[in-house]
PDB file of the backbone (N, CA, C, O) and the ligand in Angstrom, with CONECT records:
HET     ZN  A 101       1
ATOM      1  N   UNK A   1       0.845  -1.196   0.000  1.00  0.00           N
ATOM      2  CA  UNK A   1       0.000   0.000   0.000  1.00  0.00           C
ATOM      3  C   UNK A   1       0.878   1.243   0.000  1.00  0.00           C
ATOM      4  O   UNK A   1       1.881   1.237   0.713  1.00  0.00           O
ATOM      5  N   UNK A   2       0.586   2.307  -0.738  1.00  0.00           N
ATOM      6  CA  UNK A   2       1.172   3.309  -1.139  1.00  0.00           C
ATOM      7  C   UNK A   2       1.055   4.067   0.302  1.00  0.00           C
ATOM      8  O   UNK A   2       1.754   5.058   0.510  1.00  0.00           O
ATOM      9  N   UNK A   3       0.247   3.626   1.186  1.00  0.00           N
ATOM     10  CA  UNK A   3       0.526   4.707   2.192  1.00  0.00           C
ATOM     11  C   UNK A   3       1.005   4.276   3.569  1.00  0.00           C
ATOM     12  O   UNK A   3       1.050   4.828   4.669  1.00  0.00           O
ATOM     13  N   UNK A   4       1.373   2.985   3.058  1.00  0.00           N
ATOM     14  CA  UNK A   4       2.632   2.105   3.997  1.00  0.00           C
ATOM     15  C   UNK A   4       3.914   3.464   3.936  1.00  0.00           C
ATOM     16  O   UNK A   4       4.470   3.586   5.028  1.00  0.00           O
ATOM     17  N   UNK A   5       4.310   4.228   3.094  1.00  0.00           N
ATOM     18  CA  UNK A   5       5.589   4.811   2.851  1.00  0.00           C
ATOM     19  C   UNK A   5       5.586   5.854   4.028  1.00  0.00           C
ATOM     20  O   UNK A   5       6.562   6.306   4.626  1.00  0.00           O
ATOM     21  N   UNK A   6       3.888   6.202   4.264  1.00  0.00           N
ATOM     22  CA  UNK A   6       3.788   7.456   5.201  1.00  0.00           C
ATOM     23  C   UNK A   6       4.448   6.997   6.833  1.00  0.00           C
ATOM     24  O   UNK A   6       3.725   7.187   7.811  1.00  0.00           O
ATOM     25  N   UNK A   7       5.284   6.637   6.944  1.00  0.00           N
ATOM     26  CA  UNK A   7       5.908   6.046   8.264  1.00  0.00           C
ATOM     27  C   UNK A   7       7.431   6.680   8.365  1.00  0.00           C
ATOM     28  O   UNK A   7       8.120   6.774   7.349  1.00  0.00           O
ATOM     29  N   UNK A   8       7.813   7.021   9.394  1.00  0.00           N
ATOM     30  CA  UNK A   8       8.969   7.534  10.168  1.00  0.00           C
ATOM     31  C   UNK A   8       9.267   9.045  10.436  1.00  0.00           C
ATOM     32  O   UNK A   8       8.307   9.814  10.385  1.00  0.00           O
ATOM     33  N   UNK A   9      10.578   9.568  10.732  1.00  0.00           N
ATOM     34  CA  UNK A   9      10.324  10.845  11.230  1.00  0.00           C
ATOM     35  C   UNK A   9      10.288  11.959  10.249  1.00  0.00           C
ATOM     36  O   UNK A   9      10.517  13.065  10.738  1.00  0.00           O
ATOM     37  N   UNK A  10      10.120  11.929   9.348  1.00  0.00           N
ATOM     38  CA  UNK A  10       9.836  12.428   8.592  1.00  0.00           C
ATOM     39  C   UNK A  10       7.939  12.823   7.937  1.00  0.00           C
ATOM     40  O   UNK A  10       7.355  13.798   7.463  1.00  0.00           O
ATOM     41  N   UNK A  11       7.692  11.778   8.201  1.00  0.00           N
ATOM     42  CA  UNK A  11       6.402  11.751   7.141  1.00  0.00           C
ATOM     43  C   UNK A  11       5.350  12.901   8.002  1.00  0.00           C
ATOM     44  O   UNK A  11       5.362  13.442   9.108  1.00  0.00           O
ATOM     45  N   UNK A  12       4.366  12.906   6.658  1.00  0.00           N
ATOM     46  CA  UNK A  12       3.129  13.853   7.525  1.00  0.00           C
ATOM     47  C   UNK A  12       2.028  12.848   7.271  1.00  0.00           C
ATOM     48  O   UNK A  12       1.672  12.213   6.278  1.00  0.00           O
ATOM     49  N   UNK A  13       1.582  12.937   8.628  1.00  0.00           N
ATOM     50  CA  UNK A  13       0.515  11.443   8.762  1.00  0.00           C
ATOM     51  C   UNK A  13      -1.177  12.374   8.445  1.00  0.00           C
ATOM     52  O   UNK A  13      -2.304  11.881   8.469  1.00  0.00           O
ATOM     53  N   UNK A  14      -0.754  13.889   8.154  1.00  0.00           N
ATOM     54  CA  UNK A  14      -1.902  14.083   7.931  1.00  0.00           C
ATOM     55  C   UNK A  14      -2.147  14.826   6.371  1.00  0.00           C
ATOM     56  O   UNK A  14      -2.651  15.946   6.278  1.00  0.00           O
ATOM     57  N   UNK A  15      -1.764  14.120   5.326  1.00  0.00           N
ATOM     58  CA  UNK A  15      -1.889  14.167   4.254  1.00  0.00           C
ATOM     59  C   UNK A  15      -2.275  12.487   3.874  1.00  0.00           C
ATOM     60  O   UNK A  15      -1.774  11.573   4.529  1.00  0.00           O
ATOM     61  N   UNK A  16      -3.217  12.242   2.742  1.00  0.00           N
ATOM     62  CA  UNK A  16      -4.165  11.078   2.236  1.00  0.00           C
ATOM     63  C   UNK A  16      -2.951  10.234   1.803  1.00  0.00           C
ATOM     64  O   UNK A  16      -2.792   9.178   2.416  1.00  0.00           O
ATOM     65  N   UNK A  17      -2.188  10.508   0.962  1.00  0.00           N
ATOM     66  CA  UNK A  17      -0.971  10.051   0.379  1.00  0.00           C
ATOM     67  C   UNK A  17      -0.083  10.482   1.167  1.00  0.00           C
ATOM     68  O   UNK A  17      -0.379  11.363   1.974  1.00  0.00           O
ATOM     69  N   UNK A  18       1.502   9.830   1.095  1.00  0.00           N
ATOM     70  CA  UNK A  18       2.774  10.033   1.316  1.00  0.00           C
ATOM     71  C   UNK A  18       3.206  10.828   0.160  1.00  0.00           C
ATOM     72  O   UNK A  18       2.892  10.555  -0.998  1.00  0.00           O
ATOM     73  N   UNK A  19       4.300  12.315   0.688  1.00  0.00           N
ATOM     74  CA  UNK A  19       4.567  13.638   0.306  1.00  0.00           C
ATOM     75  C   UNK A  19       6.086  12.627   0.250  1.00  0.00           C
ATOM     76  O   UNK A  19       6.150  11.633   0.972  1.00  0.00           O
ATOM     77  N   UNK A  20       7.364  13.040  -0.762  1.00  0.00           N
ATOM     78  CA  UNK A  20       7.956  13.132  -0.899  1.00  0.00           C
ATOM     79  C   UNK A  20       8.548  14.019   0.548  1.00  0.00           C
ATOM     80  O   UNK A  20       8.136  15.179   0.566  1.00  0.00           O
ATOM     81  N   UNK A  21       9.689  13.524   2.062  1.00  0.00           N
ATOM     82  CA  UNK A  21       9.750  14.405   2.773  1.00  0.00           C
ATOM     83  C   UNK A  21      10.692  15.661   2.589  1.00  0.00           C
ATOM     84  O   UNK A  21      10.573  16.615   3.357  1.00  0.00           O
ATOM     85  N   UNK A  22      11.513  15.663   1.696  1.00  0.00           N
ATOM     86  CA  UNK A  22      12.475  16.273   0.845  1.00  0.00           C
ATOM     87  C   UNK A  22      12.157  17.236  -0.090  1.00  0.00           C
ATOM     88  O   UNK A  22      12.777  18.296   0.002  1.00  0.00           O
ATOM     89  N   UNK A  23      11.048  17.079  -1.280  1.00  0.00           N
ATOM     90  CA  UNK A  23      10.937  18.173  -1.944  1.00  0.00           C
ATOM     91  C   UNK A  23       9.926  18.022  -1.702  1.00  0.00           C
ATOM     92  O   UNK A  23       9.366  18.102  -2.795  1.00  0.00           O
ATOM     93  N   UNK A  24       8.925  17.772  -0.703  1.00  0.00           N
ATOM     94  CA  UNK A  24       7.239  17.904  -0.407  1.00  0.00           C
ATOM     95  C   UNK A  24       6.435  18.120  -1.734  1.00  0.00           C
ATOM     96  O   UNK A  24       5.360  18.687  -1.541  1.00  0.00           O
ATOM     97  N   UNK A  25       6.715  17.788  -3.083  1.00  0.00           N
ATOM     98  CA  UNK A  25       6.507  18.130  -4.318  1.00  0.00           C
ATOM     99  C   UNK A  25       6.032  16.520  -5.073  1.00  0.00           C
ATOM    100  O   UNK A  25       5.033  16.445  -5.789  1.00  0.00           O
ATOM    101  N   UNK A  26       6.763  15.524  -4.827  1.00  0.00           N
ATOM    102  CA  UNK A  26       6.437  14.078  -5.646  1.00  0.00           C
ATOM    103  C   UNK A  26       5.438  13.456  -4.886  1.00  0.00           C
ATOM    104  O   UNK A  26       4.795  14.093  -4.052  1.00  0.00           O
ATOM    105  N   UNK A  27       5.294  12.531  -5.054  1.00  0.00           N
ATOM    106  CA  UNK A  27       4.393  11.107  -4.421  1.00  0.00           C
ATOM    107  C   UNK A  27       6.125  10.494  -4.177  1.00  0.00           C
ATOM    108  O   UNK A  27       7.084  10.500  -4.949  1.00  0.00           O
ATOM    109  N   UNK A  28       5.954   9.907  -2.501  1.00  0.00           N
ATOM    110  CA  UNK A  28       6.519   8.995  -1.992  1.00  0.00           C
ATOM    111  C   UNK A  28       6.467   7.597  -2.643  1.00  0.00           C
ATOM    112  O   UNK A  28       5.490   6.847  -2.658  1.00  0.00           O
ATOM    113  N   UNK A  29       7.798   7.354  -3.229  1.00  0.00           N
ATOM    114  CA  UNK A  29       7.782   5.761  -3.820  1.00  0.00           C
ATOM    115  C   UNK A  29       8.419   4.807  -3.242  1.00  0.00           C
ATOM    116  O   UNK A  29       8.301   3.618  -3.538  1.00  0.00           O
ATOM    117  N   UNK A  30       9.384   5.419  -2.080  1.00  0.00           N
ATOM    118  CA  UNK A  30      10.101   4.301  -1.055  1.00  0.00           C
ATOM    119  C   UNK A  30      10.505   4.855   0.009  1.00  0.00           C
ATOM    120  O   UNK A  30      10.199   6.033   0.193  1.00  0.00           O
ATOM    121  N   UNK A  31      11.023   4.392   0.649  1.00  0.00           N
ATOM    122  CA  UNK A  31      11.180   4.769   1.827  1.00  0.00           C
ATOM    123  C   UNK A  31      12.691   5.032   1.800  1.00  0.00           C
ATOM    124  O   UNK A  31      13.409   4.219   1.215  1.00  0.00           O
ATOM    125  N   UNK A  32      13.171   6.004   2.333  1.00  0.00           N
ATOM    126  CA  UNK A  32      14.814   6.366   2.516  1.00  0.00           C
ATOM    127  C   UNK A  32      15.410   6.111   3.806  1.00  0.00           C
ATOM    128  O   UNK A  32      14.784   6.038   4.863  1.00  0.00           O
ATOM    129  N   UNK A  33      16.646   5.980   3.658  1.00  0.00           N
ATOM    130  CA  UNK A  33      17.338   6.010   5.189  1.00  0.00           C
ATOM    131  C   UNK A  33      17.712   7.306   5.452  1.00  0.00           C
ATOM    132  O   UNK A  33      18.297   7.920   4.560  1.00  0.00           O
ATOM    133  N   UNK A  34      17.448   7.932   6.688  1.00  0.00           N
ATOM    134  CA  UNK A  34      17.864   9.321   7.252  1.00  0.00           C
ATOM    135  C   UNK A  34      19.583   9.581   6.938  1.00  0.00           C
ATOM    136  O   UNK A  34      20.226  10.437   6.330  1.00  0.00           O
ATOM    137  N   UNK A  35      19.896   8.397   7.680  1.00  0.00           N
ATOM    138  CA  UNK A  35      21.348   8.146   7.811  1.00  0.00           C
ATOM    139  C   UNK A  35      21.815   7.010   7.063  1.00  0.00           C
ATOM    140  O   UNK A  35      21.717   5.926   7.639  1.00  0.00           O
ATOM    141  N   UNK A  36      22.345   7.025   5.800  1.00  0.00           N
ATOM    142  CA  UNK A  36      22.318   5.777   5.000  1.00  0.00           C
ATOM    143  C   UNK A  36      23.119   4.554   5.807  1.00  0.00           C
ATOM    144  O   UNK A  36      24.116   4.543   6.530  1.00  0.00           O
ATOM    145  N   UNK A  37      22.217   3.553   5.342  1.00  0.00           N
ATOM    146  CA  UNK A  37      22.898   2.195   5.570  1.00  0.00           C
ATOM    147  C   UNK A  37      24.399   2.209   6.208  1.00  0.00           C
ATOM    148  O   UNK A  37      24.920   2.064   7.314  1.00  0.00           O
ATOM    149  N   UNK A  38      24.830   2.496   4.721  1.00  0.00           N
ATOM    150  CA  UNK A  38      26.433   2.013   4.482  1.00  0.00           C
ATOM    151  C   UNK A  38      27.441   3.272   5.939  1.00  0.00           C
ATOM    152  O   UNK A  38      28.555   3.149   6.448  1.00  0.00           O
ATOM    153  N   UNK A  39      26.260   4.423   6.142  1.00  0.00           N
ATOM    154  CA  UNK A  39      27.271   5.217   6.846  1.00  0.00           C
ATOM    155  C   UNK A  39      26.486   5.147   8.428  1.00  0.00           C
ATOM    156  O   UNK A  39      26.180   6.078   9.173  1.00  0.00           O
ATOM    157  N   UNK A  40      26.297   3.625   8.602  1.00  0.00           N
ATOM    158  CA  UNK A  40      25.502   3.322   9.925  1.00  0.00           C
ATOM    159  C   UNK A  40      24.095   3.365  10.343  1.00  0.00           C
ATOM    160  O   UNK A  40      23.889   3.135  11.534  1.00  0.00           O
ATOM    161  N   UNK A  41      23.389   3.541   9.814  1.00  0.00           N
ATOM    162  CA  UNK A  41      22.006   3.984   9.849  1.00  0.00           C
ATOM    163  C   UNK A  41      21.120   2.880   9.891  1.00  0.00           C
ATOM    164  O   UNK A  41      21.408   2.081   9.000  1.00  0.00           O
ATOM    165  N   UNK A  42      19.967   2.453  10.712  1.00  0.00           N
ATOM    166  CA  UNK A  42      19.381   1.626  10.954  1.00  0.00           C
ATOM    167  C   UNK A  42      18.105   1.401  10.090  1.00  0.00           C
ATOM    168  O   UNK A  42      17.991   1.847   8.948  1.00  0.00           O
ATOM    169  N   UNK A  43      17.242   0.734  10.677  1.00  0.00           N
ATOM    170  CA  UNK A  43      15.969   0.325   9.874  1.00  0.00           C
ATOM    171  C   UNK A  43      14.841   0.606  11.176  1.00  0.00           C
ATOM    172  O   UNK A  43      13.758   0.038  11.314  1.00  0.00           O
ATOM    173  N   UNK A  44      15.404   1.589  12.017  1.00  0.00           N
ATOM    174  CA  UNK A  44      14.369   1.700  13.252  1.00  0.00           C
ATOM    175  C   UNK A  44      13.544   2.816  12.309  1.00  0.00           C
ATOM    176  O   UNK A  44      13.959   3.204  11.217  1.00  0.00           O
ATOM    177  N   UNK A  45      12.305   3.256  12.936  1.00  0.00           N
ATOM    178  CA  UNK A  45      10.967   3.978  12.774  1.00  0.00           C
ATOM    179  C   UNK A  45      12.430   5.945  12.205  1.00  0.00           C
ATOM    180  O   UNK A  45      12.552   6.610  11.177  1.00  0.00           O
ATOM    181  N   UNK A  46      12.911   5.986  13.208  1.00  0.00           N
ATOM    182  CA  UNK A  46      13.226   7.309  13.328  1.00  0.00           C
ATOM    183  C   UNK A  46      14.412   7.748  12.343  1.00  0.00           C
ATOM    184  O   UNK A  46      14.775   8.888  12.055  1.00  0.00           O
ATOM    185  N   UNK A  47      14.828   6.719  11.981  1.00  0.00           N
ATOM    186  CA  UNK A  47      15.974   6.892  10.511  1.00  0.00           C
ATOM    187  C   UNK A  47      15.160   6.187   8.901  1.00  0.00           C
ATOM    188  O   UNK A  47      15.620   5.821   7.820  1.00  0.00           O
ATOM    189  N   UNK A  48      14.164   6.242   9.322  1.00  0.00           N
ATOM    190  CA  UNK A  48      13.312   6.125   7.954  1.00  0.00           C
ATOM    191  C   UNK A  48      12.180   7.257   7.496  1.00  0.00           C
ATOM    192  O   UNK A  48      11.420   7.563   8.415  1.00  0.00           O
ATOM    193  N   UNK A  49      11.928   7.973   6.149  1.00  0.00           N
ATOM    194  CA  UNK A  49      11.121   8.959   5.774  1.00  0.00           C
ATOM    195  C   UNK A  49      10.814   8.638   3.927  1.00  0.00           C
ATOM    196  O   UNK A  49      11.590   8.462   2.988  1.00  0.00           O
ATOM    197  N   UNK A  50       9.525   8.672   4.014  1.00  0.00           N
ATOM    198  CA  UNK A  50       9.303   8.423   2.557  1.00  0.00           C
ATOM    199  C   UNK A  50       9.821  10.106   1.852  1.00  0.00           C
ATOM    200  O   UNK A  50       9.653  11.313   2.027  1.00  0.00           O
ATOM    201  N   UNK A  51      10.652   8.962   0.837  1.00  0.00           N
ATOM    202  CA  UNK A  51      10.635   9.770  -0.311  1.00  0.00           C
ATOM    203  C   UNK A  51      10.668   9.361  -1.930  1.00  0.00           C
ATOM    204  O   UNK A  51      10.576   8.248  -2.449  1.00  0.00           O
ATOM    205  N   UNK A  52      10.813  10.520  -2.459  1.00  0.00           N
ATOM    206  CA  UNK A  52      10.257   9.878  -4.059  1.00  0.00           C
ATOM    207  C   UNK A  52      11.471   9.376  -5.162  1.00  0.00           C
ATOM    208  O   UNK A  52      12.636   9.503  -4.786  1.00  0.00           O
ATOM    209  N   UNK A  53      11.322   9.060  -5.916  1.00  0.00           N
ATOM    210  CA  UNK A  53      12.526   8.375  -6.610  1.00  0.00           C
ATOM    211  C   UNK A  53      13.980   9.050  -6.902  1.00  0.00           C
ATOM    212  O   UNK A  53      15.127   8.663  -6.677  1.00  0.00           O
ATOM    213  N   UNK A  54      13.337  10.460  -7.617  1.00  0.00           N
ATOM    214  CA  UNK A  54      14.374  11.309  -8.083  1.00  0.00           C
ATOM    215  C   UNK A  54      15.267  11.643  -6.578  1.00  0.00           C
ATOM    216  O   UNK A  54      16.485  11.462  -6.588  1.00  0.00           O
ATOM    217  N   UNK A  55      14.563  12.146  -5.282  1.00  0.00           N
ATOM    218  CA  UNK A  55      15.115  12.681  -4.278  1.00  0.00           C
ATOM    219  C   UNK A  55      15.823  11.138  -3.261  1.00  0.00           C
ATOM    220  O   UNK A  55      16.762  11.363  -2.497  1.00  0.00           O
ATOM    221  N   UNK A  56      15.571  10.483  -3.314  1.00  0.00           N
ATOM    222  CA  UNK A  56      16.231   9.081  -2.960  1.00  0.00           C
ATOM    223  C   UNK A  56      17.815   8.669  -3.993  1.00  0.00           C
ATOM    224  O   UNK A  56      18.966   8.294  -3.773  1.00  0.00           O
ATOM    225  N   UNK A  57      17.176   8.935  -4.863  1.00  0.00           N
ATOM    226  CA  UNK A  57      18.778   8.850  -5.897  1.00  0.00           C
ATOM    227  C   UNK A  57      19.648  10.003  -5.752  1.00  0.00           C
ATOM    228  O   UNK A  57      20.874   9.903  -5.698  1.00  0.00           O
ATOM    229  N   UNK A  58      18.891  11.301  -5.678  1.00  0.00           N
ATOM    230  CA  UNK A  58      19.886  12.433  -5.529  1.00  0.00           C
ATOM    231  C   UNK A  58      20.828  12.163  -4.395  1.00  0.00           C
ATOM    232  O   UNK A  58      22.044  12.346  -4.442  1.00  0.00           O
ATOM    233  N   UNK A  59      20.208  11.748  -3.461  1.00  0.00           N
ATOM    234  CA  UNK A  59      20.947  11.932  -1.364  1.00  0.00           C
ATOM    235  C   UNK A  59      21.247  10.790  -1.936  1.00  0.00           C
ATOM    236  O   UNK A  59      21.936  11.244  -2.850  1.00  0.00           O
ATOM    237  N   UNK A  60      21.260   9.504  -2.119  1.00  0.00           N
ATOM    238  CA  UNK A  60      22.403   8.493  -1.749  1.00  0.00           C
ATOM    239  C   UNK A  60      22.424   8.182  -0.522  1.00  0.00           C
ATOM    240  O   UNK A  60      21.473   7.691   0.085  1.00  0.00           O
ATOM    241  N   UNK A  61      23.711   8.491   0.025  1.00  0.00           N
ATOM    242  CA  UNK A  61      24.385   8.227   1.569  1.00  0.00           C
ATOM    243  C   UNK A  61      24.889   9.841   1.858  1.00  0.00           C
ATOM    244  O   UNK A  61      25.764  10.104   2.684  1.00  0.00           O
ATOM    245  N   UNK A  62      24.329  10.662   1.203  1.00  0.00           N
ATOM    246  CA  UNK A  62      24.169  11.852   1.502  1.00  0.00           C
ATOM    247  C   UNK A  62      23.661  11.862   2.666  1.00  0.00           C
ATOM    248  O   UNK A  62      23.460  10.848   3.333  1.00  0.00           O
ATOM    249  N   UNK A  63      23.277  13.605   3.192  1.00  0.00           N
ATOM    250  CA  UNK A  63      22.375  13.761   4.450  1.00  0.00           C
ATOM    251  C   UNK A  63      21.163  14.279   3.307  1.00  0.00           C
ATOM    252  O   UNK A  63      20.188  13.528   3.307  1.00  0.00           O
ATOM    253  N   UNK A  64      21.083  15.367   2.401  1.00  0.00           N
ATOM    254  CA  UNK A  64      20.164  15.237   1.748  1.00  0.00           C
ATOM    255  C   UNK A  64      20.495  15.469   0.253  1.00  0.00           C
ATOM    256  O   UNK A  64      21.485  16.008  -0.243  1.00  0.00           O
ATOM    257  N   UNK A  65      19.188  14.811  -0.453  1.00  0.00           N
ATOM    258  CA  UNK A  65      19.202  15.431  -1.899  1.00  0.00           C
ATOM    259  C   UNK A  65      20.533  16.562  -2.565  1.00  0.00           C
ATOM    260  O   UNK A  65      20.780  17.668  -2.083  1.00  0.00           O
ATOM    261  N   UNK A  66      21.123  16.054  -3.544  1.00  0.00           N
ATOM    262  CA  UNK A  66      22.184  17.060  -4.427  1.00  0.00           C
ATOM    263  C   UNK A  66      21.228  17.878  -5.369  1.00  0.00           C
ATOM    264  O   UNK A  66      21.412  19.015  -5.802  1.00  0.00           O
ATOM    265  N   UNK A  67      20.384  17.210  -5.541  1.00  0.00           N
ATOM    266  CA  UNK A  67      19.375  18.040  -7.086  1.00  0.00           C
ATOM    267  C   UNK A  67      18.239  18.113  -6.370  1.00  0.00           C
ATOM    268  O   UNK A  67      17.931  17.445  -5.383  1.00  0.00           O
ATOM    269  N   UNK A  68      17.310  19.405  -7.206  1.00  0.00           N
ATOM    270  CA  UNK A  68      16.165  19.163  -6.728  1.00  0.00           C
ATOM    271  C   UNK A  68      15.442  18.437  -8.088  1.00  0.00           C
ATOM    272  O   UNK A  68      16.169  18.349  -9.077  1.00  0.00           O
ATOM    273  N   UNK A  69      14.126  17.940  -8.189  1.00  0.00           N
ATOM    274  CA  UNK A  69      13.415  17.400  -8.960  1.00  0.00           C
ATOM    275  C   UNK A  69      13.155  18.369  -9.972  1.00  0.00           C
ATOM    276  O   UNK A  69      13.055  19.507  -9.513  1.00  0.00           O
ATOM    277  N   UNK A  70      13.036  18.288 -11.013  1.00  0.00           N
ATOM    278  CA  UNK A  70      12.610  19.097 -12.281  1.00  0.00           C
ATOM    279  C   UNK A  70      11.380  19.666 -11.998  1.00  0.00           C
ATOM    280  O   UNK A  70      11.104  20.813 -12.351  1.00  0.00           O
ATOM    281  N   UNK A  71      10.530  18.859 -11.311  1.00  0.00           N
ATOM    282  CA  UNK A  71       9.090  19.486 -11.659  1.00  0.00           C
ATOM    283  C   UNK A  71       8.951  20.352 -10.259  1.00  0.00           C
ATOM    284  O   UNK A  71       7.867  20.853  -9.960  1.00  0.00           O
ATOM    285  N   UNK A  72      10.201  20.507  -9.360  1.00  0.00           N
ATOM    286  CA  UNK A  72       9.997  21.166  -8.045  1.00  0.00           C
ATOM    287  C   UNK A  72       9.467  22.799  -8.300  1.00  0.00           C
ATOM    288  O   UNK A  72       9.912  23.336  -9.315  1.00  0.00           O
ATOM    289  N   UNK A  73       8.896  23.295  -7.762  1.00  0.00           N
ATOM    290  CA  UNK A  73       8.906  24.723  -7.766  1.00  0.00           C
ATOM    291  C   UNK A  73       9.434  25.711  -7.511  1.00  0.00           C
ATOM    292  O   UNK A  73       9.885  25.755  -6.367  1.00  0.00           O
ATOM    293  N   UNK A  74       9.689  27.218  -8.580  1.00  0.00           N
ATOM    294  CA  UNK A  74      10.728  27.430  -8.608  1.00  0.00           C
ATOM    295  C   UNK A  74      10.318  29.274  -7.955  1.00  0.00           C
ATOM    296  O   UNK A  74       9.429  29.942  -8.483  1.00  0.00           O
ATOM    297  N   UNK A  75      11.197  29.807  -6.738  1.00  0.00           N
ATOM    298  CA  UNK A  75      11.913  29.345  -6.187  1.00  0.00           C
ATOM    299  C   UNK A  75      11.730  28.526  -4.862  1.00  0.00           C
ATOM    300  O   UNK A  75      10.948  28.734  -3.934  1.00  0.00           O
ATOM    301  N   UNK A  76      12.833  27.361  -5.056  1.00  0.00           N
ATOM    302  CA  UNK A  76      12.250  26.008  -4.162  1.00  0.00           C
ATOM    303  C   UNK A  76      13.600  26.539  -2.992  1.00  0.00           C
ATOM    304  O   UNK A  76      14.680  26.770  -3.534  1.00  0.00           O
ATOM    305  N   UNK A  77      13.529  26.698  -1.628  1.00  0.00           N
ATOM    306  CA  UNK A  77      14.495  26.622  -0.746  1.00  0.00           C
ATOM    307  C   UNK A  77      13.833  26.249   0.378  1.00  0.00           C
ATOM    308  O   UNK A  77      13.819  27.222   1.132  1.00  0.00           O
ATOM    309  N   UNK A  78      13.182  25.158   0.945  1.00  0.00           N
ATOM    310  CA  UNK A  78      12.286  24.614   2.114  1.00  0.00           C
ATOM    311  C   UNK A  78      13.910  24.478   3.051  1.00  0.00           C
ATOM    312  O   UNK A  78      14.977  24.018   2.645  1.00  0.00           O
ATOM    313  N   UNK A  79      13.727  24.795   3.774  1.00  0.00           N
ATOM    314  CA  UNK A  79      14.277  25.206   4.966  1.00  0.00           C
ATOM    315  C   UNK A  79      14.898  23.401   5.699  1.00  0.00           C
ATOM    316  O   UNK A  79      15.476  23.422   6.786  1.00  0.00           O
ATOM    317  N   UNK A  80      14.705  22.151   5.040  1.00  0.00           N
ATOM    318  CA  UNK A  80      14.776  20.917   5.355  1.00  0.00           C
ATOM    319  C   UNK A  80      15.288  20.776   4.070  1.00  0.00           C
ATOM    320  O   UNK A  80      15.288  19.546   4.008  1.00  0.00           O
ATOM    321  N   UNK A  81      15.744  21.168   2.952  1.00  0.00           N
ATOM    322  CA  UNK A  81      16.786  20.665   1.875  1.00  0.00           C
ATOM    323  C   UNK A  81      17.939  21.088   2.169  1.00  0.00           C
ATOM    324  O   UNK A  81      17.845  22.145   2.793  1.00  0.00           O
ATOM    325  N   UNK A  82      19.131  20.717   1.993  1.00  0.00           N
ATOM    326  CA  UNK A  82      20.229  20.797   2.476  1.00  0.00           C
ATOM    327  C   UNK A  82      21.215  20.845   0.502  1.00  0.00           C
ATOM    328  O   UNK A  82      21.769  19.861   0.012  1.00  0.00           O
ATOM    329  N   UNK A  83      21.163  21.657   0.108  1.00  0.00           N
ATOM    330  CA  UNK A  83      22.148  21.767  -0.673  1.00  0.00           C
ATOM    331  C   UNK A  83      23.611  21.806  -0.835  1.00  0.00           C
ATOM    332  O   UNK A  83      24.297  22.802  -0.603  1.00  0.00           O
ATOM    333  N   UNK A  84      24.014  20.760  -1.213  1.00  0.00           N
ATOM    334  CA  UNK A  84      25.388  20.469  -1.417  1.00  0.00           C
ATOM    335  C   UNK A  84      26.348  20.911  -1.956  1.00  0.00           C
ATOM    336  O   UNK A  84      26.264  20.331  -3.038  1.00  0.00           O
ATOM    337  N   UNK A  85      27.274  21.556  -2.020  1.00  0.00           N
ATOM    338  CA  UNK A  85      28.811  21.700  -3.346  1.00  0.00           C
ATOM    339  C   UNK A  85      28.071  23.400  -3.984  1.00  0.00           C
ATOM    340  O   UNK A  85      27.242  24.268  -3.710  1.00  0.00           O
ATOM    341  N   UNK A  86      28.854  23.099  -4.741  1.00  0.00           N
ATOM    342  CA  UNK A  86      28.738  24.233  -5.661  1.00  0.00           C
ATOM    343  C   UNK A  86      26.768  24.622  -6.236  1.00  0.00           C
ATOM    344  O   UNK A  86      26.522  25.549  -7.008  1.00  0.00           O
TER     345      UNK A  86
HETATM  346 ZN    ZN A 101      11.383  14.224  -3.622  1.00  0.00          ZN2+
END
């Protein structure tokens, strides 16, 4: 169920669907690790937040997203994206 994704510290349990928690802009398609896997990060409730495909591939083992999504809105600076590098 698509709204299995709405789970961890991230999500908003009071929207019908799961929000992308990153660019609050997609539909949630999986669930992310806060703190990736590989750089220690668990599978408890509080290091998991749905997010959507593009913003799950951007962060990696990032802390967040490198890109924002194409279809994000422009100008996009939510105060919970964390822009990287240059
Ligand atoms: Zn997203």
């Amino acid at each position: 169920m698509l709204r299995d994704y709405n789970i961890g510290v991230h999500a908003d349990r009071s929207l019908p669907t799961p929000v992308c928690s990153y660019c609050r802009t997609n539909s949630a398609t999986s669930l992310d690790h806060v703190t990736a896997r590989v750089r220690g990060g668990d599978l408890t409730d509080p290091n998991i937040t749905p997010a959507c495909t593009f913003c799950n591939s951007s962060k990696g083992p990032r802390d967040a997203p490198v890109n924002l999504p194409p279809n994000a809105p422009d100008p996009f600076v939510p105060p919970w994206f964390v822009k990287l590098g240059p």
